[in-house]
C-alpha positions in Angstrom: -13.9 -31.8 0.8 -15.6 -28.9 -1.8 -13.9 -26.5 -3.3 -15.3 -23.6 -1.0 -14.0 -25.6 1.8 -10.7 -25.9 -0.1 -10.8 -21.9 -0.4 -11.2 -21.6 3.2 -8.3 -23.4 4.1 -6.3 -21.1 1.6 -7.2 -18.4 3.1 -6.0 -19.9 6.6 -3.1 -20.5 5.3 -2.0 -17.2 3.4 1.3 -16.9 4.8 2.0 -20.8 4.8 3.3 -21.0 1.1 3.3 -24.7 0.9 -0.1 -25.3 2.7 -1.7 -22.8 0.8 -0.3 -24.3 -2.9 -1.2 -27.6 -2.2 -4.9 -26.1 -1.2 -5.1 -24.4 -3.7 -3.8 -27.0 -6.4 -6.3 -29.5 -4.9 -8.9 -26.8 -5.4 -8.5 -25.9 -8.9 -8.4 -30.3 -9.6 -12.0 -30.4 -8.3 -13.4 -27.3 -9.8 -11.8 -28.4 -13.1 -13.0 -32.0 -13.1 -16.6 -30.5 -12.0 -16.6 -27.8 -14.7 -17.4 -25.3 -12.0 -16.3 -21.9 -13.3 -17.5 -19.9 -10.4 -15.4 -22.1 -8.2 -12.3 -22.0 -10.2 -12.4 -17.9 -10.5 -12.6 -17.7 -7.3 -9.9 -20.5 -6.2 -7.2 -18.6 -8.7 -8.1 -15.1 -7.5 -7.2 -16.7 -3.7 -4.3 -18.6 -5.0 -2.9 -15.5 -7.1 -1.8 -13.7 -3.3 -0.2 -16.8 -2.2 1.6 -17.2 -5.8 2.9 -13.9 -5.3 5.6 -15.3 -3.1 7.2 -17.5 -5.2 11.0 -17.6 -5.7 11.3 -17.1 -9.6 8.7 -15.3 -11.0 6.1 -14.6 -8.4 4.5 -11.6 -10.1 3.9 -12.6 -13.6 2.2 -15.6 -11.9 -0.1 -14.3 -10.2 -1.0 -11.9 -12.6 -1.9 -14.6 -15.1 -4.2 -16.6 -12.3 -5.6 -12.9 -11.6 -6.4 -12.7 -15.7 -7.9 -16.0 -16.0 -9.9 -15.6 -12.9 -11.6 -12.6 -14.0 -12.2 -13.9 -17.7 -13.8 -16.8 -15.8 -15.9 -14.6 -13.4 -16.8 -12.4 -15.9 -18.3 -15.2 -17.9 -20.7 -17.0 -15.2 -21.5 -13.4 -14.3 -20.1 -13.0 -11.0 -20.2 -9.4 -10.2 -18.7 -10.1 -6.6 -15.5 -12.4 -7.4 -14.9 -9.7 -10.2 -14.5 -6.7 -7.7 -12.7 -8.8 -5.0 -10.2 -10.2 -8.0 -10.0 -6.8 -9.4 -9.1 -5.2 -5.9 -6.3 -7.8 -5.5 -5.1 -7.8 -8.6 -4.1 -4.1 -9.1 -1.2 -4.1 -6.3 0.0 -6.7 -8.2 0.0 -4.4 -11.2 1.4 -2.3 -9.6 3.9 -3.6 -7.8 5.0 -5.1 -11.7 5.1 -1.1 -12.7 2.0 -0.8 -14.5 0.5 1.7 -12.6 -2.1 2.9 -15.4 -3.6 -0.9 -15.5 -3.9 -1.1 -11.4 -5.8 2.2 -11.4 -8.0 1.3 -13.7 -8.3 -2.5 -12.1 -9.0 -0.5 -8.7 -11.0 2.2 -10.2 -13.4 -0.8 -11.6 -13.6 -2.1 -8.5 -14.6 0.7 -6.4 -17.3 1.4 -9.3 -18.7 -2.5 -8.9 -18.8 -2.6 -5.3 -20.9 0.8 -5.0 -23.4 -1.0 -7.7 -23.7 -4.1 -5.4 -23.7 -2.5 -2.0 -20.6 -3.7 -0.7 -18.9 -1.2 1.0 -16.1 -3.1 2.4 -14.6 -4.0 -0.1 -15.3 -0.5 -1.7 -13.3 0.8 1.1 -10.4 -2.1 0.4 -10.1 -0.6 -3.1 -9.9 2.6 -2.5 -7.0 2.2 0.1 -5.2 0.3 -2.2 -6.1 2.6 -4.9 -4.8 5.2 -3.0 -1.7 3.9 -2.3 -1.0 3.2 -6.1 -1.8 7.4 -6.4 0.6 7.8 -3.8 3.6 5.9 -5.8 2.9 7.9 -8.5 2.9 11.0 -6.9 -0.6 12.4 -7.1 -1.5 13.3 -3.8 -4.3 15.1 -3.8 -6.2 11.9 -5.6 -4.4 9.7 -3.0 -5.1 11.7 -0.2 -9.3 11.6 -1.1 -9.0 7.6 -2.1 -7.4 7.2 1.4 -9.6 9.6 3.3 -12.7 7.8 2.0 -11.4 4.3 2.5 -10.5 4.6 5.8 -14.1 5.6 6.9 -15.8 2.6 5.3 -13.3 0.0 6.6 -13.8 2.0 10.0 -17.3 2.1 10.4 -17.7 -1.2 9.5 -15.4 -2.6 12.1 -12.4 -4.3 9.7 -9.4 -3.2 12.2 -6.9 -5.2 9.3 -8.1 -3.2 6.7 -8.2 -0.3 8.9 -4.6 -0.7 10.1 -3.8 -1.2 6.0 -5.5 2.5 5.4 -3.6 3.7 8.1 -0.6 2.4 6.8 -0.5 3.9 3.7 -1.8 7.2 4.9 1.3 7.3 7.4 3.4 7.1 4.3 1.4 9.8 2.6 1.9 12.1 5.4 5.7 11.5 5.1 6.1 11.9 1.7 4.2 15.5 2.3 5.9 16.5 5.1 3.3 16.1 7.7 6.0 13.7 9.8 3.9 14.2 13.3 0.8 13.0 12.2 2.8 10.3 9.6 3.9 9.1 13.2 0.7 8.7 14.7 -1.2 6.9 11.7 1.9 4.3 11.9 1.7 3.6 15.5 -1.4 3.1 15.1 -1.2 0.6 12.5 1.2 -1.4 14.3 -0.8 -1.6 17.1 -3.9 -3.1 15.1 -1.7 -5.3 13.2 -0.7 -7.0 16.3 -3.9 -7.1 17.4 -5.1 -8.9 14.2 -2.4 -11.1 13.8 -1.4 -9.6 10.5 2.9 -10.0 10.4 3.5 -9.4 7.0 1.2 -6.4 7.4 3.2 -5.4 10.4 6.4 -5.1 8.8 5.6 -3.1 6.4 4.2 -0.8 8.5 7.3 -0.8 10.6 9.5 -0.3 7.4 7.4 2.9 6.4 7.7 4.3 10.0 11.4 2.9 9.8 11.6 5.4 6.9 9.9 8.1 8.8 12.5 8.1 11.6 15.7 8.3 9.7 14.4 11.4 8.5 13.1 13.0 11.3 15.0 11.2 14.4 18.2 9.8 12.5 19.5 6.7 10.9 20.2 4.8 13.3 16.4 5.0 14.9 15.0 4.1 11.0 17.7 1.0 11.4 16.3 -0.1 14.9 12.5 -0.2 12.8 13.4 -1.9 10.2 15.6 -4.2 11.7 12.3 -5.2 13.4 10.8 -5.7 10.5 13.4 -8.0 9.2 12.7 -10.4 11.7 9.3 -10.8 10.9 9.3 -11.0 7.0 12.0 -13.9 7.4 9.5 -16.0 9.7 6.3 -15.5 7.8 8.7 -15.6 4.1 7.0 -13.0 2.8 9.5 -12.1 -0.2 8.6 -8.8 -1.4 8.2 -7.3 2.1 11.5 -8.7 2.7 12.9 -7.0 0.1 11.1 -3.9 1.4 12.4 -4.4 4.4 16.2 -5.1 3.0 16.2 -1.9 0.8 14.7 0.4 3.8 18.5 -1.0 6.0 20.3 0.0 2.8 19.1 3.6 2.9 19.5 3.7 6.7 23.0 2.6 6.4 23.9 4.6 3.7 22.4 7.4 5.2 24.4 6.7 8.5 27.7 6.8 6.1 28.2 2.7 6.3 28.3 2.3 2.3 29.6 -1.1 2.3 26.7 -2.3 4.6 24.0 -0.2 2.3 25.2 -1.5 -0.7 25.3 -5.4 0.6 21.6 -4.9 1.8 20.6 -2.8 -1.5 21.9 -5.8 -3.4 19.9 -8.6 -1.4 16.8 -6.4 -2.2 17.7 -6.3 -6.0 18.3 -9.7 -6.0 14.5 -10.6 -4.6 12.8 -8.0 -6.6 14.6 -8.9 -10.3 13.4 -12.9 -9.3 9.7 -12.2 -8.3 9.5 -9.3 -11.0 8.8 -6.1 -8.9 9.5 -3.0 -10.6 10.9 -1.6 -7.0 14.2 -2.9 -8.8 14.6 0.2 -11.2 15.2 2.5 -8.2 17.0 0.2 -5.8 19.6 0.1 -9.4 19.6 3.7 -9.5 20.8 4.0 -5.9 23.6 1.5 -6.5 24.5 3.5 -9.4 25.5 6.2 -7.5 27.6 4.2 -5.1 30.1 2.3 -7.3 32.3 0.2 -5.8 
């Protein structure tokens, strides 16, 4: 078996930790042995998403496999593996807090993919680029990254990616008081989702519209969602969703007046993000703060 074979099966196997790793560690063996740089860029930029799950750590690791792939990219001149390692690596930075390096990762991308004609991914980047705007609050540059995404993932067919843009529209829309519409770009993505096959994608979906219905319906709607959503990132063991998931039930509860339930889930989601390095953990520690038991 090659190594692009080896990538395949990777791939297949995104949300099948164990499968994946030993893939991807029998990957990076023969591209190693071969001195085949192009193959082992592109076998670490794969790897790097499934490394993002581990236990302890999760983050910086696939940060580092995100760094040396594009060093090794860069250097047998693969303009492709570059933009597609740049587009994945920048929610990684991101998720780590270091927003300025993801937008500049994504903004990269977006400009490499225009050069080469690739407009898929071009639309990838910008919904992801867009969703880092969004976290930082600039939502006029979020709103355009989004808008323009969406309609090159959508023409071209890509109903995952499509349901992705949708999802982090929906959150968009929340966060700037368009709840109705917020509502229907959710649903929507739920619905593609499913259709794809996409779980981990699902859930997160269903945690942002979780969100969206304990402020406009009540609490105990927002619990119902993300409750959902629970369900699905403990089958597919996707961490930081489930810690997504896990702080989303704290707020519902705590919203609901059940503090002792909020703060048990708020600390299960602290627990996950201070292991796999997420900076998510600054705000669930702020929220705790003001709940002292």
């Amino acid at each position: 078996m090659d190594v692009l074979d080896l990538l395949a099966r990777i791939q297949l196997n995104i949300d099948d930790f164990a499968a994946a790793n030993a893939s991807a560690t029998e990957a990076l063996a023969i591209a190693r042995a071969a001195r085949d740089k192009f193959g082992e860029g592109n076998v670490l930029a794969t790897f790097a998403d499934v490394q993002r799950n581990e236990a302890d750590g999760g983050l910086q690791a696939a940060a580092a496999s995100y760094s040396q792939a594009l060093a090794l990219l860069r250097e047998v001149g693969d303009q492709h593996g570059q933009a597609r390692a740049l587009t994945m690596a920048g929610p990684i930075q991101a998720w780590m807090g270091d927003y300025d390096l993801a937008i500049s990762s994504l903004t990269e991308s977006v400009a490499l993919c225009r050069d080469l004609g690739d407009p898929l991914y071009e639309g990838l980047a910008l919904i992801r680029l867009g969703r880092v705007y969004c976290v930082t609050s600039d939502y006029p540059a979020a709103t355009m990254a989004l808008t323009r995404g969406l309609a090159l993932v959508r023409a071209l067919g890509s109903r995952g990616w499509e349901a992705e843009a949708l999802t982090e529209l929906g959150a968009l829309q929340h966060l700037t008081g368009d709840y109705e519409a917020a509502a229907v770009s959710l649903n929507q993505a739920i619905v593609m989702f499913r259709e794809v096959g996409a779980r981990a994608e699902e859930a997160q979906a269903l945690t942002y519209l979780g969100a969206l219905e304990a402020t406009t319906l009540g609490p105990e709607d927002g619990l119902a969602r993300c409750t959902e959503a629970l369900t699905i990132v403990r089958d597919t063991g996707a961490l930081l969703e489930q810690a997504d998931v896990l702080a989303g039930i704290g707020r519902c509860h705590l919203q609901a007046g059940d503090t002792a339930d909020g703060i048990a889930f708020l600390r299960q989601a602290l627990d996950i993000y201070q292991r796999i390095g997420a900076a998510s953990a600054q705000s669930v520690r702020e929220i705790l703060k003001e709940h002292p038991t």
